[in-house]
Each structure stands twice: as structure tokens, then as C-alpha cells.
FIDRENBA-396202 format. One record per residue (C-alpha): residue number from 0; x, y, z. Coordinates in steps of 0.1 Angstrom, whole numbers. Layout:
<nodes>
+-----+-------+-------+-------+
|  nr |  east | north |    up |
+-----+-------+-------+-------+
| NUM |     X |     Y |     Z |
...
+-----+-------+-------+-------+
</nodes>
This chain:
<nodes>
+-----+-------+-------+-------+
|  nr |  east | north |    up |
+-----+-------+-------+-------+
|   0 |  -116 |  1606 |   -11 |
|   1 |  -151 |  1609 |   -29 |
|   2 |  -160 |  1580 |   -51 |
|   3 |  -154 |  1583 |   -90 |
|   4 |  -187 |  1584 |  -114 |
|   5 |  -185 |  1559 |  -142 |
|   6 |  -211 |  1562 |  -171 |
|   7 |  -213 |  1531 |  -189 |
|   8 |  -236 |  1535 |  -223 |
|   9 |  -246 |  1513 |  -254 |
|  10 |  -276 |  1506 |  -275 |
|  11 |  -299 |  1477 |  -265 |
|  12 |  -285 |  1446 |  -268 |
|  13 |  -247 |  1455 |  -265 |
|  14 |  -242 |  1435 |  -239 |
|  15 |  -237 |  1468 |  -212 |
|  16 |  -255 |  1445 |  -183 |
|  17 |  -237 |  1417 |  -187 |
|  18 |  -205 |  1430 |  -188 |
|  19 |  -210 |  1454 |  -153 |
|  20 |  -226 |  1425 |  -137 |
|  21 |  -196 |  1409 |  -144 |
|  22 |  -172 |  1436 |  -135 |
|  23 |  -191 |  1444 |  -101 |
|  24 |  -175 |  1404 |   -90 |
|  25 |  -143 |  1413 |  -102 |
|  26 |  -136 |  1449 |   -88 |
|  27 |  -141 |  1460 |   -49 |
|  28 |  -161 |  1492 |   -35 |
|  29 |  -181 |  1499 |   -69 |
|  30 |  -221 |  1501 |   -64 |
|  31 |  -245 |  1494 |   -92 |
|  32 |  -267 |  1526 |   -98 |
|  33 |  -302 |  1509 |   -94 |
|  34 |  -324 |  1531 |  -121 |
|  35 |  -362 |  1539 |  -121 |
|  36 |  -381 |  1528 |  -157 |
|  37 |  -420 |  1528 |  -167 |
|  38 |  -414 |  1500 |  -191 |
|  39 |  -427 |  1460 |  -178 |
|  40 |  -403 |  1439 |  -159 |
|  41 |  -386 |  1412 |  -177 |
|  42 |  -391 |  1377 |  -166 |
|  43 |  -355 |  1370 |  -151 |
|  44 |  -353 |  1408 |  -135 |
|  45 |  -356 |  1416 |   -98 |
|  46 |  -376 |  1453 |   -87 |
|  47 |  -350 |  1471 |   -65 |
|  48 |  -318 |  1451 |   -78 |
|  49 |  -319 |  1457 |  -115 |
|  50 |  -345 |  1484 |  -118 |
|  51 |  -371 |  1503 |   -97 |
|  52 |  -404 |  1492 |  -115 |
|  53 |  -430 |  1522 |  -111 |
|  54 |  -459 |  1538 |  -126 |
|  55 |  -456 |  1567 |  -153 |
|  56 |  -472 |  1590 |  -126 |
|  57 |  -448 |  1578 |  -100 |
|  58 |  -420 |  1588 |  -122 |
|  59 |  -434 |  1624 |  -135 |
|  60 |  -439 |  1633 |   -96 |
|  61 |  -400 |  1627 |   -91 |
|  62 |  -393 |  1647 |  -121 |
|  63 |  -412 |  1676 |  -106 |
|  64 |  -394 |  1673 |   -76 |
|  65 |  -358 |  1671 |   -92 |
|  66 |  -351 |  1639 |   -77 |
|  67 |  -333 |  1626 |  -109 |
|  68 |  -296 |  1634 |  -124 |
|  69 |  -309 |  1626 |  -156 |
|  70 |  -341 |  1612 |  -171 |
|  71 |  -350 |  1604 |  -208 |
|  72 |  -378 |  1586 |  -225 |
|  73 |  -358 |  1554 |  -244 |
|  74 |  -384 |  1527 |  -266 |
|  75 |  -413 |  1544 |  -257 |
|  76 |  -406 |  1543 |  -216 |
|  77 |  -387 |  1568 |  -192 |
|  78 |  -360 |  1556 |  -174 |
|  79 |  -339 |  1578 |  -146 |
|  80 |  -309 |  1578 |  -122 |
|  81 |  -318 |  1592 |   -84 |
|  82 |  -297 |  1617 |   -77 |
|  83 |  -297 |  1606 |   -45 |
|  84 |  -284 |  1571 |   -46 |
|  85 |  -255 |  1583 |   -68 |
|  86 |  -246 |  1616 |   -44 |
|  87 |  -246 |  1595 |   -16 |
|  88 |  -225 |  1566 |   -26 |
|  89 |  -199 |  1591 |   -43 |
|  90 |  -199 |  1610 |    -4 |
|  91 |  -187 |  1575 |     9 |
|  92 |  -161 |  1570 |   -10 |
|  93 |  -178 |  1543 |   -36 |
|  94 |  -172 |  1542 |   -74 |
|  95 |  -205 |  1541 |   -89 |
|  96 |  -212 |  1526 |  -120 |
|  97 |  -243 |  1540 |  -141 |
|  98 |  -260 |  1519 |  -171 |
|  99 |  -281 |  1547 |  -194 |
| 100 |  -291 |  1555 |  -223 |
| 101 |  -271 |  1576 |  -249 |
| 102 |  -295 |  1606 |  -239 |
| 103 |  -288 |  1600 |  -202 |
| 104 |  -250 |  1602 |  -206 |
| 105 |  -248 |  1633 |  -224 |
| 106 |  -271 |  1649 |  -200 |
| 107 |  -248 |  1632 |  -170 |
| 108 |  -216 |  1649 |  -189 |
| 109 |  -231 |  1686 |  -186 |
| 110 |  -235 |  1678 |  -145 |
| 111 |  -208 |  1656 |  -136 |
| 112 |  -179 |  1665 |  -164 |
| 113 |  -155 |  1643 |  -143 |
| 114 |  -174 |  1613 |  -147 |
| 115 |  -156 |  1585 |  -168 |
| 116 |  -179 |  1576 |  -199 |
| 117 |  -170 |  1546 |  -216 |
| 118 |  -191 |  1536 |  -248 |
| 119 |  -196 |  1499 |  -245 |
| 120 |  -199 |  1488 |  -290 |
| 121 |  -213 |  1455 |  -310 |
| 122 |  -190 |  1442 |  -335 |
| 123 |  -208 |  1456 |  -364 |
| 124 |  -245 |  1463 |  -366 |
| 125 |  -257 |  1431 |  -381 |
| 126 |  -242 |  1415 |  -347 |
| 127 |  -264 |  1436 |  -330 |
| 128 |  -291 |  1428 |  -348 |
| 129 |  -288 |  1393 |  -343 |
| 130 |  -283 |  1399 |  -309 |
| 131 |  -318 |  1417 |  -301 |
| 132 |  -337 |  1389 |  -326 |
| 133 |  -326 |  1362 |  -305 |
| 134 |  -333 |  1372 |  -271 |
| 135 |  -368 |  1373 |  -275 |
| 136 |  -379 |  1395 |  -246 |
| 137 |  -398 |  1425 |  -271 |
| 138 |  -427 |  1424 |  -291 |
| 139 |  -416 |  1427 |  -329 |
| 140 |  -429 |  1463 |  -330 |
| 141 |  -399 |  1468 |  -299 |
| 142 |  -378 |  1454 |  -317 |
| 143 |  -380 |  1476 |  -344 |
| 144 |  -380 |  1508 |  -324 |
| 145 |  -347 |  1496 |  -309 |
| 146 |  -327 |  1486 |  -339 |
| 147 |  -338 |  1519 |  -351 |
| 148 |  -324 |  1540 |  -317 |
| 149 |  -295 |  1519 |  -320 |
| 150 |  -289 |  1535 |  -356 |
| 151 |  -288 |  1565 |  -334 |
| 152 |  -268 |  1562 |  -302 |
| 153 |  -238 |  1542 |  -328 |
| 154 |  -235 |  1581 |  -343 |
| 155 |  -219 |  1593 |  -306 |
| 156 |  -192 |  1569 |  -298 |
| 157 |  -166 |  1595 |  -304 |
| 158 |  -183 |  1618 |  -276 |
| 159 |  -171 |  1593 |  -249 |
| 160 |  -139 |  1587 |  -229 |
| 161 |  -134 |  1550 |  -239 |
| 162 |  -147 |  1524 |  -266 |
| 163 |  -149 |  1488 |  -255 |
| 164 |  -163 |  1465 |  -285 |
| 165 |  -184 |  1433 |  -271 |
| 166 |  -172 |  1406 |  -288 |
| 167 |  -165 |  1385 |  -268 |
| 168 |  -178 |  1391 |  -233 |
| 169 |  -149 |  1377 |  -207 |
| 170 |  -128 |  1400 |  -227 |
| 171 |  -151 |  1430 |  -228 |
| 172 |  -153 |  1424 |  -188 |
| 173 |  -111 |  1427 |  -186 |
| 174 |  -113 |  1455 |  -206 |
| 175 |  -139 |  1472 |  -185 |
| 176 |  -123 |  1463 |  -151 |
| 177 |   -88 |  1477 |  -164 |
| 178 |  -108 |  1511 |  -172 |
| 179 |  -116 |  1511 |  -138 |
| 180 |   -84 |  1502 |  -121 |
| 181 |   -61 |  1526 |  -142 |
| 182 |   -88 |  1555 |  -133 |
| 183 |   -83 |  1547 |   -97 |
| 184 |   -46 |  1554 |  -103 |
| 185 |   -50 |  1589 |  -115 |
| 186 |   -25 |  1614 |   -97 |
| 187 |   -53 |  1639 |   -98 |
| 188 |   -75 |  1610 |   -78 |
| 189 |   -47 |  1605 |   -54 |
| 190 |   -38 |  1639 |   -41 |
| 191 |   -45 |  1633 |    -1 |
| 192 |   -17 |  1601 |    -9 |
| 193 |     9 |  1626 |   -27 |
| 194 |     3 |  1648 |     1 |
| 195 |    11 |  1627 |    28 |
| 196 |    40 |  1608 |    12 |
| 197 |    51 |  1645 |     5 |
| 198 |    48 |  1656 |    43 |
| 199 |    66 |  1622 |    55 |
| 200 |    96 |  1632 |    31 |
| 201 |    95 |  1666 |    49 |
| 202 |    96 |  1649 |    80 |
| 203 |   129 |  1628 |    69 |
| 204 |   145 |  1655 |    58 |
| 205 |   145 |  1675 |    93 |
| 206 |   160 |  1647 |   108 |
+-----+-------+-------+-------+
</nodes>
């Protein structure tokens, strides 16, 4: 059975990375999507495990080669999903969770419409404000540019599958991991099951 697509999405600072770091201890054979970005790495990040770190150049020579699902320019940087990674995981029988932008999700909708999308929310914008203040990782003139995108991406909630409001996180995880679980349990994911259970009764019944 080929692996399910989940697209989890949320302006900067809604927690999103916390919560599927979280949810990738919790729930087995789910892989991370590793994404490519121009933007500097942040002190407590890792290149290969939370992003590929590469060149703008780099990153235009992949577009021209098609080697990305989807691709947008977020803050000022581009960021992108190999196609590759994701096609391969999916072949294998893996769930494969993606962390994009709103940009990146829509695009993902038009190529992979059976993708789970799930919209991951602040309490209120304020919250999210606060949020972005205190982490301290941008320069103010970031800052501003995100709080501004965020006014943005809030606008398309209502163009994804599920809304999970980060509140508190343990219970934004749950809900995430339930998402999961109950799509997992989808009849139309679990046709080669039905069909052998239906085959078995066959069998039975000649006897």
C-alpha cells in the first residue's frame, strides 16, 4: 500500500516544527520531508536533518531541472520539497509528513489532491505575535516581514482538510497524531485488507 502524503502548514511561529517533531516519536513509519531553503541556518538547526542549507544558485539549477514538488519564495528566501525524497518514501509504503509554507501547500493540492492538509493555527494573532518577538532568531526587519505574511496565510485556513489551534503544545501533538491514525483507517486506504478479508469469506463459504 503506498504511503499517505500529509501537508502540515502555518505561519512562522505557529509552532508547526514543534509539534511534527513531536508527533514523528509518537507515530511509527512516518518520514520527515527534509526541505531545501536559501535562508541562514539557525543556531540550534542541523543541514540535512531540519533543512538542506544551499546557495540561491544551487536552488534555481534544481528548479530548472524540475527536481522540486513545490517551491516558493517565503521572507525573502526560497524554500522547496524534492520531489524525489517524497515519491520515494510514498513507493515504500511511508507516510510522509511535509512542513511548507501556505504557497507550497496550495501548489502541493493541484499535484497530490489526496494529500491530507491540515492547517496548524495560533490562538489569536496577538499570540502569535508574542510568539515570533520572543524567540529572537530574526533581525527586527524579519520580523516584520513575517508578522506581515502571517496576516496572509491566517486568510486560507478554510482551504485545508483540518484546523489544529496551538495552544497548548502536548495537546496540539494528540491532536495531530489522531489526524494521522484515523487517516490510516480510511476504507478507501485499506482496500488490499477489504479484499482479502472478502476472499477469506469466499473461501468459508465453499466449505
Amino acid at each position: 500500500m503506498e504511503g499517505q502524503l500529509f501537508v502540515i502548514c502555518g505561519p512562522s511561529g505557529a509552532g508547526k516544527t514543534s509539534i511534527i517533531k513531536e508527533v514523528l516519536k509518537s507515530v511509527d513509519n512516518v518520514v520527515f520531508s527534509v526541505s531545501c531553503t536559501t535562508r541562514p541556518k539557525r543556531p540550534h538547526e542541523e543541514d540535512g536533518k531540519d533543512y538542506f542549507f544551499i546557495t540561491e544558485e544551487e536552488f534555481l539549477n534544481r528548479v530548472e531541472k524540475g527536481e522540486f514538488l513545490e517551491w516558493a519564495r517565503v521572507h525573502g528566501y526560497l524554500y522547496g520539497t524534492l520531489r524525489s525524497f517524497v515519491e520515494k518514501h510514498l513507493e515504500e509504503g511511508k507516510d510522509v509528513i511535509l512542513d511548507i509554507d501556505v504557497q507550497g501547500a496550495l501548489s502541493v493540492k493541484k499535484s497530490y489532491p489526496k494529500a491530507v492538509f491540515i492547517y496548524v493555527a495560533p490562538p489569536s494573532y496577538s499570540d502569535l505575535k508574542e510568539r515570533i518577538l520572543k524567540r529572537g532568531t530574526e533581525k527586527e526587519a524579519d520580523i516584520l516581514v513575517r508578522l506581515e505574511n502571517a496576516k496572509w496565510e491566517l486568510m486560507f485556513m478554510d482551504e485545508f482538510d483540518y484546523l489544529v489551534i496551538n495552544k497548548v503544545l502536548s495537546d496540539a501533538v494528540r491532536r495531530v497524531v489522531s489526524i494521522l491514525i484515523a487517516e490510516r483507517a480510511r476504507v478507501s486506504r485499506n482496500s488490499e485488507k477489504i479484499e482479502r478479508f472478502k476472499m477469506e469469506v469466499k473461501g468459508w463459504r465453499k466449505l
